[in-house]
C-alpha positions as CSV (number, residue, x, y, z in Angstrom):
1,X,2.4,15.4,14.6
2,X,5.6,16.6,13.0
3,X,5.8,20.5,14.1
4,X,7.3,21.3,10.6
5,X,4.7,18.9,9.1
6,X,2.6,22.4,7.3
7,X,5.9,24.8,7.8
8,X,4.9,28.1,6.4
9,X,1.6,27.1,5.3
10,X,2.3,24.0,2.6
11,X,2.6,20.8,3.5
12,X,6.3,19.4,2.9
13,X,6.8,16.0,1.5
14,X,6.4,13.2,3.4
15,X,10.1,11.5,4.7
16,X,7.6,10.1,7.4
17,X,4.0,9.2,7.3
18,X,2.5,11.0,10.5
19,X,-1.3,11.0,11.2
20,X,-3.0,13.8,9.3
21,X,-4.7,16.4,10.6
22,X,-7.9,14.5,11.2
23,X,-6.5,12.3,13.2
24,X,-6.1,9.3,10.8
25,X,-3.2,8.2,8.5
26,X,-4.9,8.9,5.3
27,X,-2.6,9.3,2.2
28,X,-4.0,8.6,-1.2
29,X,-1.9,6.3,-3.5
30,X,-0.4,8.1,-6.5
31,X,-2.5,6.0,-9.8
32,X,0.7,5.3,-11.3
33,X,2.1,3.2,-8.2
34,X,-0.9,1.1,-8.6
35,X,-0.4,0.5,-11.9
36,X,3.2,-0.4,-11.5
37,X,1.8,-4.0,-9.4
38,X,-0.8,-4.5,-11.9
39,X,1.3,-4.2,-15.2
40,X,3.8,-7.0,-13.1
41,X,1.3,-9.0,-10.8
42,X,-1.4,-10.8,-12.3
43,X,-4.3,-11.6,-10.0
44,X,-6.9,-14.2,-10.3
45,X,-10.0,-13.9,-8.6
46,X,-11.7,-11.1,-6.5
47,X,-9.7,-7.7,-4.6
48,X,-9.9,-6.7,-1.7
49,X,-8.0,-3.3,-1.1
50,X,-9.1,-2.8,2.7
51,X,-7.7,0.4,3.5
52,X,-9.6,1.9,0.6
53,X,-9.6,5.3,1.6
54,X,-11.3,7.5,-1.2
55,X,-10.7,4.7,-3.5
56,X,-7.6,6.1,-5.1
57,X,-6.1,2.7,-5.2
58,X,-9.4,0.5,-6.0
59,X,-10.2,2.9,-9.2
60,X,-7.1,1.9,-11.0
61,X,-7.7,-1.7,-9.6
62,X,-11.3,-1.6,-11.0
63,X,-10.2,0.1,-14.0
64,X,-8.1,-2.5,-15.4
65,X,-11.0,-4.7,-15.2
66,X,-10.6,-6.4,-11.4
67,X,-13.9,-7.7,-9.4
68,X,-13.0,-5.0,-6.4
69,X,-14.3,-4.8,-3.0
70,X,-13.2,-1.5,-1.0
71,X,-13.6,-1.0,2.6
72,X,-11.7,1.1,5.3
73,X,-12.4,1.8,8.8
74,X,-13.0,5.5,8.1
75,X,-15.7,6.4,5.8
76,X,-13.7,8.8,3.0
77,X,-16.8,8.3,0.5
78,X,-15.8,5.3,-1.1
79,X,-15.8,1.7,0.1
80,X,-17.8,0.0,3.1
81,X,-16.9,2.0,6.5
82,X,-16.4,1.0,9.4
83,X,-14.4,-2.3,8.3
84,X,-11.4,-3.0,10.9
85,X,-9.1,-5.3,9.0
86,X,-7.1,-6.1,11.8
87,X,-10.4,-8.0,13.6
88,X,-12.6,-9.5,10.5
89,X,-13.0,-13.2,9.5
90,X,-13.6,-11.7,5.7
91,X,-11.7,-13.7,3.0
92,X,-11.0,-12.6,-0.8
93,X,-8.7,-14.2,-3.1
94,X,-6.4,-10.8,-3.4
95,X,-6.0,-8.3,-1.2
96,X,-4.1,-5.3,-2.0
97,X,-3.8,-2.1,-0.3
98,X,-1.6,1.0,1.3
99,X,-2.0,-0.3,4.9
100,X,-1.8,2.7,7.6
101,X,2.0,3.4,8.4
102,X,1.0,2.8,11.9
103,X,-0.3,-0.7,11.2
104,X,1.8,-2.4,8.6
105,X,3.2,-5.3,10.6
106,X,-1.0,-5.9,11.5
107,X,-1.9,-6.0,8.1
108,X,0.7,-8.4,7.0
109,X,-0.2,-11.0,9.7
110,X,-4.0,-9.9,8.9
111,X,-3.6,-10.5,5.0
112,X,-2.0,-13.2,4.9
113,X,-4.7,-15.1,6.5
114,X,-7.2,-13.2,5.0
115,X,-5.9,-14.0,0.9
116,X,-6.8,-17.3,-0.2
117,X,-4.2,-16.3,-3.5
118,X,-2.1,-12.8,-3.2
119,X,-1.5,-10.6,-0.6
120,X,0.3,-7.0,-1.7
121,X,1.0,-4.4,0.6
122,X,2.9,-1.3,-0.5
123,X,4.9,-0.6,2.6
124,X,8.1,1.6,2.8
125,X,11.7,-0.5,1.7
126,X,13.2,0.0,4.9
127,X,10.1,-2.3,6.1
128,X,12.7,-4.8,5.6
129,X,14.8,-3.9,8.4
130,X,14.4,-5.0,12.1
131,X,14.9,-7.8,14.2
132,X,11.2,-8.0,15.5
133,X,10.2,-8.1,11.8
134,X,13.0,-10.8,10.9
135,X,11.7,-13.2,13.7
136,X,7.8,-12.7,13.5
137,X,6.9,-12.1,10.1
138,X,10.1,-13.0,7.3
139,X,11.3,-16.2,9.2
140,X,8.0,-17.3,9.6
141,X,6.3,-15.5,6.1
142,X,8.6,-14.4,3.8
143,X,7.3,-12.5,0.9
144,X,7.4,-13.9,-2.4
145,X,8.4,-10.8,-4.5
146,X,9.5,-7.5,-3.2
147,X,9.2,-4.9,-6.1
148,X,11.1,-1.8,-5.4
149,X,10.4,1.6,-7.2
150,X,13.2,3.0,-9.0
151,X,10.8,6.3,-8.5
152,X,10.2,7.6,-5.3
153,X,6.5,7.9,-4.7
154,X,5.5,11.3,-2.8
155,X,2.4,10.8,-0.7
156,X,0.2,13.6,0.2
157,X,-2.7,14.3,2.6
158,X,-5.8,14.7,0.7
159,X,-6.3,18.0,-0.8
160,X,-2.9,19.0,-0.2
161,X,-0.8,21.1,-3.3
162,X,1.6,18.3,-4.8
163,X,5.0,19.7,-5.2
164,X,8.5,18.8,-4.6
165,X,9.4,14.8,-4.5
166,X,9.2,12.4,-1.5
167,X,12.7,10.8,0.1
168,X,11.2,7.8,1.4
169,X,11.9,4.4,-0.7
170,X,8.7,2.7,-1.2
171,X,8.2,-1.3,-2.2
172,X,5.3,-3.7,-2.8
173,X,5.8,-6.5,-0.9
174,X,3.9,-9.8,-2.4
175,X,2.5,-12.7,-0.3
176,X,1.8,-15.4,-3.3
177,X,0.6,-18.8,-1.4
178,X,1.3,-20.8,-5.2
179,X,5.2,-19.5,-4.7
180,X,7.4,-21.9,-4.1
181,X,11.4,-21.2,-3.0
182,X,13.2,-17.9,-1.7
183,X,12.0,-14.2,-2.0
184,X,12.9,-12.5,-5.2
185,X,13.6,-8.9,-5.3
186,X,12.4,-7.2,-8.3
187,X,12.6,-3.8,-9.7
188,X,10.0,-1.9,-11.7
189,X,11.4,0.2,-14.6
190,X,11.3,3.8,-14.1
191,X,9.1,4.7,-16.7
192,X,5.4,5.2,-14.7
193,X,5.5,7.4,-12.7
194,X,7.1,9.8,-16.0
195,X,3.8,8.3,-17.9
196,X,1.5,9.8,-15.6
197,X,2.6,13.1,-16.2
198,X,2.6,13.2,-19.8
């Protein structure tokens, strides 16, 4: 745990994503990041967002008028508990999700053979970087799109005042198995997260 993680009673933005105080990475998705993919990424066939947390993410997915199936391996009241990603033989046509900071590189090699179509994980930008990364995931299974935020998302624990802005650049990376040729980096306009404020 970062010792200036809840510095004088509030919790400070995240510029890392440490475990919270339960002892699980749980950080709800902000709505509008959600709807960023959606309003770029079409997706044919059923969802799976299996990290679903408190369904933060699979409410906008379900709200746009996706088939959704939400699990996570801690039960936060929505979803199927007790779901380990990492270790299923489950298969969906889509699966998007906010996989645990701690298990990101796990959830690619997880999803990708786990999507029969799309495979979208919002990971941090600087997921990009790292040799490890460059020889056992983007040589092997680039993505097909990269869409970077031109507004920084600010994650919060649950329950947690939201104030002040994140300094972490955030990206969703897109596994499409009909893409065909190099990976294209994308940027969404910087107009949502402004709309969900108004």
């Amino acid at each position: 745990m970062d010792a200036t993680y809840n510095l004088n009673g509030s919790y400070k933005p995240t510029t890392k994503r440490f475990a919270d105080l339960n002892g699980a990475d749980f950080f709800p998705t902000p709505a509008w990041a959600t709807e960023a993919l959606i309003d770029n990424e079409a997706f044919e066939g059923d969802i799976w967002e299996s990290a679903c947390g408190n369904g933060a993410m699979a409410t906008v997915l379900e709200q746009a008028g996706n088939a959704v199936h939400g699990s996570d391996l801690y039960d936060r009241g929505y979803g199927e508990a007790g779901v380990d990603f990492l270790n299923t033989s489950r298969t969906a046509d889509n699966i998007i999700t906010n996989p645990p900071f701690n298990a990101a590189e796990g959830f690619v090699r997880a999803g990708l053979a786990s999507a029969n179509r799309k495979l979208a994980l919002l990971l941090r930008l600087a997921f990009l970087e790292g040799g490890n990364r460059q020889r056992t995931i983007f040589s092997v299974h680039p993505p097909s799109r990269v869409w970077v935020f031109s507004e920084r998302i600010t994650f919060y624990p649950e329950g947690a005042v939201q104030k002040g802005s994140g300094t972490t650049a955030y990206a969703w990376f897109v596994w499409d198995k009909l893409h065909s040729g190099g990976t294209e980096l994308r940027w969404f306009e910087p107009k949502y997260k402004r709309r969900s404020l108004v």
